[in-house]
DSSP file (Angstrom, degrees, kcal/mol; ACC not computed):
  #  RESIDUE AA STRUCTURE BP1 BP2  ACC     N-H-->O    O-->H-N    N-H-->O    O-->H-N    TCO  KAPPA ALPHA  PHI   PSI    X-CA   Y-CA   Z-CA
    1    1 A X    >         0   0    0      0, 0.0     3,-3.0     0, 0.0     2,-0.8   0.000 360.0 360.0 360.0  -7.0  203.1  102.1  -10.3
    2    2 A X  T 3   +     0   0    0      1,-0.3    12,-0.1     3,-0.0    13,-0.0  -0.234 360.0  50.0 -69.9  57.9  206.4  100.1  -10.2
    3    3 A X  T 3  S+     0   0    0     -2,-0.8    -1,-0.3    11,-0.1    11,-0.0  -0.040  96.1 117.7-144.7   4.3  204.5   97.2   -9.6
    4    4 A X    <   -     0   0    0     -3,-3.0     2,-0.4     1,-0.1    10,-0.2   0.066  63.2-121.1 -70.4 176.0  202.2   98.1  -12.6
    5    5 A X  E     -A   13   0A   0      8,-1.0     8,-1.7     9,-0.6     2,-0.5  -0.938  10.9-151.3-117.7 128.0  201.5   96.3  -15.9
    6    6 A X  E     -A   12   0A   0     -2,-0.4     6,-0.2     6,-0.1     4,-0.0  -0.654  34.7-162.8-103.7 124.0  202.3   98.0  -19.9
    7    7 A X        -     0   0    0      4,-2.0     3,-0.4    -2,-0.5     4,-0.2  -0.355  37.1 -69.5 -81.8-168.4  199.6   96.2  -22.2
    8    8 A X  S    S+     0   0    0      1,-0.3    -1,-0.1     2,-0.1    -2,-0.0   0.737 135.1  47.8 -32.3 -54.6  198.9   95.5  -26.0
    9    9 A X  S    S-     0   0    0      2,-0.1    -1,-0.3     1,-0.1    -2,-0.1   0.504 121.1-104.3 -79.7  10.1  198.1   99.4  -26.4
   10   10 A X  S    S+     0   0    0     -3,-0.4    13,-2.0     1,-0.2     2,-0.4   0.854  75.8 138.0  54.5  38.7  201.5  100.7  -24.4
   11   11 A X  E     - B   0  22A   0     -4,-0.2    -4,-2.0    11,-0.2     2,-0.3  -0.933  52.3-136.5-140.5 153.9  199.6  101.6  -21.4
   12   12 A X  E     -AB   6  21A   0      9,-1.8     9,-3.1    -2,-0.4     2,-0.5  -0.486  12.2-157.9-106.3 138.6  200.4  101.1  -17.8
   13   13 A X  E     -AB   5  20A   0     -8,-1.7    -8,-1.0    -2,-0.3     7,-0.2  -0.822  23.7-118.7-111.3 142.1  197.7   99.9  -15.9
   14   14 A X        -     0   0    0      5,-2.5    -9,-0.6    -2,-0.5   -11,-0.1   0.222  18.5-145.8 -64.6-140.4  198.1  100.9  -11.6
   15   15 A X  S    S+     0   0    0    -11,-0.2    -1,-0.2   -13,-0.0   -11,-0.0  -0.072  95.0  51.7 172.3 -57.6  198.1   97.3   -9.9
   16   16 A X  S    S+     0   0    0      1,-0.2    -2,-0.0     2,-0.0    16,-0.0   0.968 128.3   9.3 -63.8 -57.5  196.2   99.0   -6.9
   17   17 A X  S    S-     0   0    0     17,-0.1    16,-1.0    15,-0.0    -1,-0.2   0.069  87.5-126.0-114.0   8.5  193.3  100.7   -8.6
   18   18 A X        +     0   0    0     14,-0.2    12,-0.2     1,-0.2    16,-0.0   0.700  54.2 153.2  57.3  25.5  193.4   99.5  -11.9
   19   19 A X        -     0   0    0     -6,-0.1    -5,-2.5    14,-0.1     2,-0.4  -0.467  34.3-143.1 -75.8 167.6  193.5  103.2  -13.4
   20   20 A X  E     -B   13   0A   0     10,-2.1     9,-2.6    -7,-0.2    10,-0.4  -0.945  15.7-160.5-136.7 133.6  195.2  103.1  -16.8
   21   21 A X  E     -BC  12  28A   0     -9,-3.1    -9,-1.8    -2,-0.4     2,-0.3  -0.729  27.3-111.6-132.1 175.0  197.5  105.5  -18.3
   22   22 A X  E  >  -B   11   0A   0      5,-5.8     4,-2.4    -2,-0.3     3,-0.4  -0.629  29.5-159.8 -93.4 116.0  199.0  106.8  -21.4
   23   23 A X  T  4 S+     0   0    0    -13,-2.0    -1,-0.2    -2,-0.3   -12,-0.1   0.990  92.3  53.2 -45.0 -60.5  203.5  106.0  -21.5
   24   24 A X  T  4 S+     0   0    0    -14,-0.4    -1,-0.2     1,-0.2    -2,-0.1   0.631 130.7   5.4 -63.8 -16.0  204.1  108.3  -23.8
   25   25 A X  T  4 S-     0   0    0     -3,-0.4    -1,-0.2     2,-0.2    -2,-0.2   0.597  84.2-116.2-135.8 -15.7  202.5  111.2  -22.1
   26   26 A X     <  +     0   0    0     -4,-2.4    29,-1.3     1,-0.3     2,-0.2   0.776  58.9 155.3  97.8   7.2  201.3  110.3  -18.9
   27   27 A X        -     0   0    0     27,-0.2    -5,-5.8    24,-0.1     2,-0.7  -0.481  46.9-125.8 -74.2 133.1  197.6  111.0  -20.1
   28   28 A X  B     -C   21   0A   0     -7,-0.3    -7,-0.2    18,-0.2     3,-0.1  -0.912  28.5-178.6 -93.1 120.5  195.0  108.8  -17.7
   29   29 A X  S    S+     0   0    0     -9,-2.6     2,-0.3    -2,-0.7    -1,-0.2   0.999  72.0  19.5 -48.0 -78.1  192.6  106.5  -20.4
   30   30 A X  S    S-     0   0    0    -10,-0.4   -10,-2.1     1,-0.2    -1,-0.2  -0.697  80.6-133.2-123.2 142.5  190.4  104.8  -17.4
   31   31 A X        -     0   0    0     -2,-0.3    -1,-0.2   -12,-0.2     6,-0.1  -0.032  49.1 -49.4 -88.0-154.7  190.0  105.9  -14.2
   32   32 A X        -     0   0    0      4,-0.2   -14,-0.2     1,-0.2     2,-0.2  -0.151  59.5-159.7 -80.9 170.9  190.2  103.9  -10.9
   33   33 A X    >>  +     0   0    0    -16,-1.0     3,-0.9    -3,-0.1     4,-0.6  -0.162  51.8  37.1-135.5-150.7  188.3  100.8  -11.0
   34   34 A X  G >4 S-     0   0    0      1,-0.3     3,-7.5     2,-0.2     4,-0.4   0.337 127.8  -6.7   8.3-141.1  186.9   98.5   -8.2
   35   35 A X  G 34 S+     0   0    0      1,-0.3    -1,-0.3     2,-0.2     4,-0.1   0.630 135.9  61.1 -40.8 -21.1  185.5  100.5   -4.9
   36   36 A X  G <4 S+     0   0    0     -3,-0.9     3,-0.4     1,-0.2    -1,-0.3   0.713  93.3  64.8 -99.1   0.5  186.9  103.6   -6.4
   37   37 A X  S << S+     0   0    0     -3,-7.5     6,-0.3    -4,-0.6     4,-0.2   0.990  91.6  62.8 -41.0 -68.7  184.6  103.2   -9.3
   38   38 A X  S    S+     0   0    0     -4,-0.4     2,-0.6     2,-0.1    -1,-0.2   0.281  78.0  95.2 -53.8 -11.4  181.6  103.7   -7.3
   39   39 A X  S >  S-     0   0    0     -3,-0.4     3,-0.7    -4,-0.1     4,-0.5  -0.834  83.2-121.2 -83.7 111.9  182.3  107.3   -6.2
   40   40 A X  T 3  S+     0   0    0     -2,-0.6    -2,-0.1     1,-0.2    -3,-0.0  -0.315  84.8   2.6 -52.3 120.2  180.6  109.2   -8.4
   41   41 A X  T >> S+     0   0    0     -2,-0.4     4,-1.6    -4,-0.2     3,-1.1  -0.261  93.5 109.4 101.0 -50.1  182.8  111.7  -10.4
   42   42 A X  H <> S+     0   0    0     -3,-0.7     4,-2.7     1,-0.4     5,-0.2   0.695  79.8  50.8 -80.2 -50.3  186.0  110.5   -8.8
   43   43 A X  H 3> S+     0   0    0     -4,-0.5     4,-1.1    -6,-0.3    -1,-0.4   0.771 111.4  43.2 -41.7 -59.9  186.8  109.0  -12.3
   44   44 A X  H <> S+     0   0    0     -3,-1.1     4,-2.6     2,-0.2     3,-0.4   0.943 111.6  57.7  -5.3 -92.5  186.1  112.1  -14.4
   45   45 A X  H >X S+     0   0    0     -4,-1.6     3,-1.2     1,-0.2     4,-1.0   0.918 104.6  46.4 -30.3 -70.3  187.9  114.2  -11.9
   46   46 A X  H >X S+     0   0    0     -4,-2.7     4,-2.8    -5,-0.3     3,-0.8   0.922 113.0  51.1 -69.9 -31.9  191.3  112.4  -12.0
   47   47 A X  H 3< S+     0   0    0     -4,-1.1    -1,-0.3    -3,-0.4    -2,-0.2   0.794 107.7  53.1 -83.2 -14.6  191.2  112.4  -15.8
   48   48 A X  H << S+     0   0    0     -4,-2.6    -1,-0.3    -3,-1.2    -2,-0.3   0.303 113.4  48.9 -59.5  -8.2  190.5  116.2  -15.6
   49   49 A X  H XX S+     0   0    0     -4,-1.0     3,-8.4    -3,-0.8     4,-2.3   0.760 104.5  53.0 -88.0 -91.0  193.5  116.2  -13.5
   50   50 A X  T 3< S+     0   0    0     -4,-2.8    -3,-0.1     1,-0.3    -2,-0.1   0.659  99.8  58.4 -45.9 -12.5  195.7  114.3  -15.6
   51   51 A X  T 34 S+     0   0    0     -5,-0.4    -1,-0.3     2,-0.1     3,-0.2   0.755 121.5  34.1 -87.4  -8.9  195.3  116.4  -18.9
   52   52 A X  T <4 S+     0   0    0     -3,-8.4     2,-0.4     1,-0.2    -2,-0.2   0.708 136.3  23.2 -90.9 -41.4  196.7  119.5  -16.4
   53   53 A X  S  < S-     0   0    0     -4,-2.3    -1,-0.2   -27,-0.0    -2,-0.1  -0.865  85.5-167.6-138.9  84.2  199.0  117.6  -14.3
   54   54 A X        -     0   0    0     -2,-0.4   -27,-0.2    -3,-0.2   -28,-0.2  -0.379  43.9 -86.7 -76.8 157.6  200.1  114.1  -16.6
   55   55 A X        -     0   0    0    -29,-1.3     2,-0.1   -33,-0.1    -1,-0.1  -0.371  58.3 -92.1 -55.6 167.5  202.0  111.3  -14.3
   56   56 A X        -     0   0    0     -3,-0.1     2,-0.3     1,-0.0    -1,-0.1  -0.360  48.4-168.4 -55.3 146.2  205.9  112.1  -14.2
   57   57 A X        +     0   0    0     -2,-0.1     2,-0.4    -3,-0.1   -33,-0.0  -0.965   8.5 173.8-121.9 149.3  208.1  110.3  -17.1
   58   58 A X        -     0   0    0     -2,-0.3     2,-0.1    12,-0.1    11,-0.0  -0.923  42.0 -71.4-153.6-165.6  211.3  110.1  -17.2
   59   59 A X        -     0   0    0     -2,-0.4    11,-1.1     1,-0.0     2,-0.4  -0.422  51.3-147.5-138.6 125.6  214.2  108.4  -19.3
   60   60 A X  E     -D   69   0B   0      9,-0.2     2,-0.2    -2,-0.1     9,-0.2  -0.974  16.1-176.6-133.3 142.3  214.4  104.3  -18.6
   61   61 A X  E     -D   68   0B   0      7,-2.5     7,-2.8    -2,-0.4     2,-0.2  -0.985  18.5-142.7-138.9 121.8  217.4  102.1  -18.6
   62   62 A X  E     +D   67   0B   0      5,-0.3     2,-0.3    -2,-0.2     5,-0.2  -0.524  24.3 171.5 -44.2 122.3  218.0   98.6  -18.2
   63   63 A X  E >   -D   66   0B   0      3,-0.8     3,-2.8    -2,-0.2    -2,-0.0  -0.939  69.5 -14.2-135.2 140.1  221.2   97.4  -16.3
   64   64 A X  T 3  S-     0   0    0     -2,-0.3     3,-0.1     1,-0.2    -2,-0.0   0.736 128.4 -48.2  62.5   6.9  222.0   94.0  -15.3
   65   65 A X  T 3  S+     0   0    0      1,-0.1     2,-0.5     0, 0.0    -1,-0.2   0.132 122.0 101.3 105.6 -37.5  218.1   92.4  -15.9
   66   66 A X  E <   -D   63   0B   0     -3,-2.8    -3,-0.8     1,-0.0     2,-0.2  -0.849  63.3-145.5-124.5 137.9  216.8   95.5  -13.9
   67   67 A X  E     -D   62   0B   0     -2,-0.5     2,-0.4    -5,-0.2    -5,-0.3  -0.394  11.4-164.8 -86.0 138.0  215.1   98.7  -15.1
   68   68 A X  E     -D   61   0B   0     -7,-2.8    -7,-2.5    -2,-0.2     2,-0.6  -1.000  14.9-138.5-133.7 152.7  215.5  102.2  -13.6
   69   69 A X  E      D   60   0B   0     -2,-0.4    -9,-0.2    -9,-0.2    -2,-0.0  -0.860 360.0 360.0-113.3  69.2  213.4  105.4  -14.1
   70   70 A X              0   0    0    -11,-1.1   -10,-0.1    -2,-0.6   -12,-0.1   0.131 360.0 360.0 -39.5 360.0  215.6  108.4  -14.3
């Protein structure tokens, strides 16, 4: 996800699979997009996932121009 993008709403969307998820908690919005659309469920599922098991967050800091994820 470092290579991900944070929109308008403050949510980071995956660069590979286009899933999008919540900063502030790590809640997934939309599930995976393109080819992983098309599996039925698969969408569902991972956001049944993410309300158990939220991405990791941690504490972000700037130094120099570049951000790191503590």
């Amino acid at each position: 996800l470092a290579d991900g993008t944070i929109d308008q709403d403050g949510c980071l969307t995956c660069p590979w699979h286009g899933a999008k998820y919540v900063v502030g908690s790590g809640r997934m919005v939309r599930g995976p997009q393109g080819i992983f659309a098309k599996i039925p469920g698969l969408g569902y599922a991972f956001k049944a996932l993410t309300r158990v098991l939220p991405l990791g967050r941690g504490r972000v800091t700037e130094r120099g121009g570049t951000y790191f994820v503590e």
